[in-house]
C-alpha positions in Angstrom: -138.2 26.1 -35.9 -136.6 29.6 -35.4 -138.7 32.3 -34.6 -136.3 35.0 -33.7 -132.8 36.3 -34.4 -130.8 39.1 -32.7 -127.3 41.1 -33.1 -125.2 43.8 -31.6 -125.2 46.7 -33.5 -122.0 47.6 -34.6 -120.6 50.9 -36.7 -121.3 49.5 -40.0 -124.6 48.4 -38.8 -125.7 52.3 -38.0 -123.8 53.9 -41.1 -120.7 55.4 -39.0 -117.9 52.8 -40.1 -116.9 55.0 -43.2 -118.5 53.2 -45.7 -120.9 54.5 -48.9 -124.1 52.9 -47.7 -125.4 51.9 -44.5 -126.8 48.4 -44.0 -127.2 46.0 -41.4 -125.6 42.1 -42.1 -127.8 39.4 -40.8 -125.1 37.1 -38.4 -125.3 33.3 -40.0 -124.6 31.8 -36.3 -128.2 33.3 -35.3 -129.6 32.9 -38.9 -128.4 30.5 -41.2 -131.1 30.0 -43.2 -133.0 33.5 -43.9 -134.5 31.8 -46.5 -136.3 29.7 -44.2 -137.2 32.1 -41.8 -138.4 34.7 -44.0 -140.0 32.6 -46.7 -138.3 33.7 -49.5 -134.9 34.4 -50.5 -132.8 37.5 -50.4 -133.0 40.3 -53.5 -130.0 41.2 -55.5 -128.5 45.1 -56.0 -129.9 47.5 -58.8 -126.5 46.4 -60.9 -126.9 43.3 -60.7 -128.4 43.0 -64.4 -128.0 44.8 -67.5 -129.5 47.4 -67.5 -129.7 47.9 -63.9 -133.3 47.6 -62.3 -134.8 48.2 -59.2 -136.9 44.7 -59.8 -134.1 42.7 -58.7 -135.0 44.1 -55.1 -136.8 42.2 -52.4 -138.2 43.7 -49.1 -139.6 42.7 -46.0 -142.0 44.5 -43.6 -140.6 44.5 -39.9 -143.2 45.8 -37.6 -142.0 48.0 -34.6 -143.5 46.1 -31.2 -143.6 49.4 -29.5 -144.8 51.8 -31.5 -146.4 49.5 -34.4 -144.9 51.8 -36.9 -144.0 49.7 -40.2 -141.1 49.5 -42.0 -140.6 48.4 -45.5 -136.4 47.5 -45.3 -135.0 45.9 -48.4 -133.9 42.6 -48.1 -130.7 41.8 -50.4 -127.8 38.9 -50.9 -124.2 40.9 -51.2 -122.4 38.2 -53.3 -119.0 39.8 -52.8 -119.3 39.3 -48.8 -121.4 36.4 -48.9 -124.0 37.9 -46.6 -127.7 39.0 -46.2 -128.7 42.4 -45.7 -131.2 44.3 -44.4 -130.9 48.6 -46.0 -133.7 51.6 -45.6 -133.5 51.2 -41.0 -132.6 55.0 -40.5 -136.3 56.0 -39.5 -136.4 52.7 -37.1 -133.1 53.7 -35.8 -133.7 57.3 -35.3 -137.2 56.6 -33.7 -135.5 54.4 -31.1 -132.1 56.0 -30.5 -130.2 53.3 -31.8 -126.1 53.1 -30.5 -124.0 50.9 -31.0 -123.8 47.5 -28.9 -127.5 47.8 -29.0 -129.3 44.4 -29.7 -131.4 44.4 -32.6 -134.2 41.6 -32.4 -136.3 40.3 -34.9 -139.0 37.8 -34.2 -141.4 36.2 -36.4 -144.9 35.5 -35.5 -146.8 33.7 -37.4 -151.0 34.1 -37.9 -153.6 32.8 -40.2 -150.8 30.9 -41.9 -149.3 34.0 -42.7 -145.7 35.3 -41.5 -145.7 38.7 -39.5 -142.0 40.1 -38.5 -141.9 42.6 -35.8 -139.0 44.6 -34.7 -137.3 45.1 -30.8 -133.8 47.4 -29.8 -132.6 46.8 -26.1 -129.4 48.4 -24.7 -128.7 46.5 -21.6 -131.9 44.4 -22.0 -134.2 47.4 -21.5 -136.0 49.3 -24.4 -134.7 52.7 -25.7 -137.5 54.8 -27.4 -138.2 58.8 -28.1 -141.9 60.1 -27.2 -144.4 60.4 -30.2 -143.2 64.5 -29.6 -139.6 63.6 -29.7 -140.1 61.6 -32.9 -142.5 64.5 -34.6 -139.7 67.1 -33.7 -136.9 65.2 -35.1 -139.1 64.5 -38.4 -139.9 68.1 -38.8 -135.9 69.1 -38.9 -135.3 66.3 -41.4 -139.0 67.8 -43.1 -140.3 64.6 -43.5 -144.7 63.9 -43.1 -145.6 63.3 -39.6 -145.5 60.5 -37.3 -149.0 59.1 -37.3 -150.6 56.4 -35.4 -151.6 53.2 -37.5 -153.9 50.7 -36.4 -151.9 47.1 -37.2 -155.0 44.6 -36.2 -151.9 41.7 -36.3 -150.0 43.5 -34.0 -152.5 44.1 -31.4 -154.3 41.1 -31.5 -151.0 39.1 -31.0 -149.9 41.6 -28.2 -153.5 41.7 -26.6 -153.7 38.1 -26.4 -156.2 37.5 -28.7 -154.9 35.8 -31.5 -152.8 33.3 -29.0 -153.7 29.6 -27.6 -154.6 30.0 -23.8 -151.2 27.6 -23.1 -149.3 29.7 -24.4 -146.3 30.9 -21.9 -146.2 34.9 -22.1 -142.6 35.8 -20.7 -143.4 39.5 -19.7 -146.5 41.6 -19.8 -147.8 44.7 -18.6 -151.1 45.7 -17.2 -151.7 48.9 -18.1 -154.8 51.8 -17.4 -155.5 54.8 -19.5 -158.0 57.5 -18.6 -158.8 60.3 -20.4 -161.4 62.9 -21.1 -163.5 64.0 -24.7 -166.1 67.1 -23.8 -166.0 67.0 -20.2 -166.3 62.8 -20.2 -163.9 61.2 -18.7 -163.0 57.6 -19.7 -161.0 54.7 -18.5 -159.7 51.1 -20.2 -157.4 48.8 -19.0 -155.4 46.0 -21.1 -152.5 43.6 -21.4 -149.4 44.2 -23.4 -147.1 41.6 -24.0 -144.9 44.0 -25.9 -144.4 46.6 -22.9 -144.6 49.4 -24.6 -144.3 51.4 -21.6 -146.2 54.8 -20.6 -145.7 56.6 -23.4 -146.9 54.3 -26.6 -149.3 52.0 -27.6 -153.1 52.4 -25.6 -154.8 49.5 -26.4 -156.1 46.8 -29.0 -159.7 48.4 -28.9 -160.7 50.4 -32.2 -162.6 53.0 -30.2 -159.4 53.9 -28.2 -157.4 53.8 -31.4 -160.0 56.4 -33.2 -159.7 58.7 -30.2 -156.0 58.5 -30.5 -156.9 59.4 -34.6 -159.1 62.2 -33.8 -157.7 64.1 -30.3 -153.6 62.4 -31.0 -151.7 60.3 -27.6 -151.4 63.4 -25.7 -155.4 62.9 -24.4 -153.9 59.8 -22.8 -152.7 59.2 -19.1 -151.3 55.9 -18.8 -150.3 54.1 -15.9 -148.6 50.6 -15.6 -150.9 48.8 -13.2 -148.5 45.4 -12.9 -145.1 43.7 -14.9 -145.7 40.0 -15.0 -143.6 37.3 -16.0 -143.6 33.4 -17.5 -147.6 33.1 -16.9 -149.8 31.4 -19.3 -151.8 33.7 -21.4 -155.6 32.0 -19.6 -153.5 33.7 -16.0 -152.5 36.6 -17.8 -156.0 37.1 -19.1 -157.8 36.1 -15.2 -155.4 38.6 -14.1 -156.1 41.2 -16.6 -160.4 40.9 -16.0 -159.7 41.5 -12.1 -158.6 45.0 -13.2 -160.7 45.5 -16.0 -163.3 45.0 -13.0 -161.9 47.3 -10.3 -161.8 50.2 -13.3 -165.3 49.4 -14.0 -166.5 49.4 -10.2 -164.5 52.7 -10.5 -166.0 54.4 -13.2 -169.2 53.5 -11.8 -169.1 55.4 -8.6 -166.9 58.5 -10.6 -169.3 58.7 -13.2 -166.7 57.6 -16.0 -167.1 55.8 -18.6 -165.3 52.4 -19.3 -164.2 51.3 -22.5 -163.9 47.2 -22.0 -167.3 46.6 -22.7 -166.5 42.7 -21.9 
């Protein structure tokens, strides 16, 4: 069964090969049946029916796994060119400074029986990505609302490990430590990504570190990557993971801090 697809972004792909509309065509050698892989099959343009409607489109959810920011791209058949397209990528472009020869991943995960599509760009294999600032700045020129954190329980139970079998083989992870500090308390939490978001997104699968995030915004947050691990099964990654989760709690201890795994 597949569960990804990728392709080099080319001019077309970003909207600077000249044309009306900017779209990105889903390569038949790395997907031949979207179909199959998306569960349902491709939408058809506005025109075409009589009189054109905007129910002949379909759409598809792709979940960013960096910043977990959603994205509802429509999902269409071009009949003239015989391909599948994905349109409506600007704001995932923008937010990770999409060029061209970038590869553009898609990888479907599914979870209670239920499909889940999140979205990766790598140039050179490594992930390109603007600050939450960066993003908010760039938003406020175009005057569109505000970047604002969502809380995606799919997304950060899969990333977290929690919604995976113990056998399963993560291929990269980060261990990662935040500490921050709310009216003179400090805190501290540690955590696994299998995403690697990196230092300057994503803080952590719990919902009290998520409504702190709500309440005070990402800029509370000092995070540091602990460890990069590769090809371990998620029951190591987790052992691996409590050793941490204990050396922050023996150090909050004699700091006074408080930790946030309460495992």
């Amino acid at each position: 069964m597949v569960n990804s697809w990728s392709k080099i972004l080319s001019r077309t792909d970003l909207g600077l090969g000249g044309t009306h509309d900017e779209y990105l065509n889903i390569p038949k050698a790395a997907l031949r049946s979207p179909k199959a892989f998306f569960g349902k099959s491709p939408g058809l343009p506005r025109t075409a029916t009589k009189p054109p409607s905007e129910d002949n489109w379909e759409f598809i959810e792709l979940i960013d796994k960096k910043t977990e920011q959603s994205y509802r791209v429509r999902y269409e058949w071009a009949k003239t060119s015989k391909q599948t397209r994905f349109y409506e990528l600007r704001e995932c472009y923008d937010a990770r400074k999409a060029k061209i020869g970038d590869e553009f991943i898609v990888e479907k995960v599914i979870q209670n029986g239920k499909n889940i599509f999140f979205v990766d760009i790598l140039r050179k294999g490594k992930t390109t990505i603007l600050t939450e600032s960066e993003i908010n700045r760039n938003l406020k020129k175009q005057n569109k609302p505000k970047f604002k954190p969502k809380f995606n329980p799919a997304s950060r139970s899969y990333r977290s490990g929690l919604s995976r079998k113990k056998t399963d083989i993560v291929k990269q992870a980060e261990i990662y430590k935040v500490t921050f500090s709310v009216e003179n308390n400090k805190f501290v939490y540690v955590g696994q990504d299998s995403f690697c978001a990196g230092k300057n997104w994503y803080y952590g699968s719990s919902l009290v570190m998520f409504h702190y995030e709500k309440i005070y915004g990402s800029k509370i947050f000092n995070k540091e990557i602990l460890l990069t691990v590769n090809d371990k099964a998620l029951r190591d990654l987790n052992s691996i993971e409590r050793k941490y989760i204990r050396e922050a709690q023996e150090e909050a201890q004699v700091k006074g801090w408080h930790s946030v795994n309460y495992n």
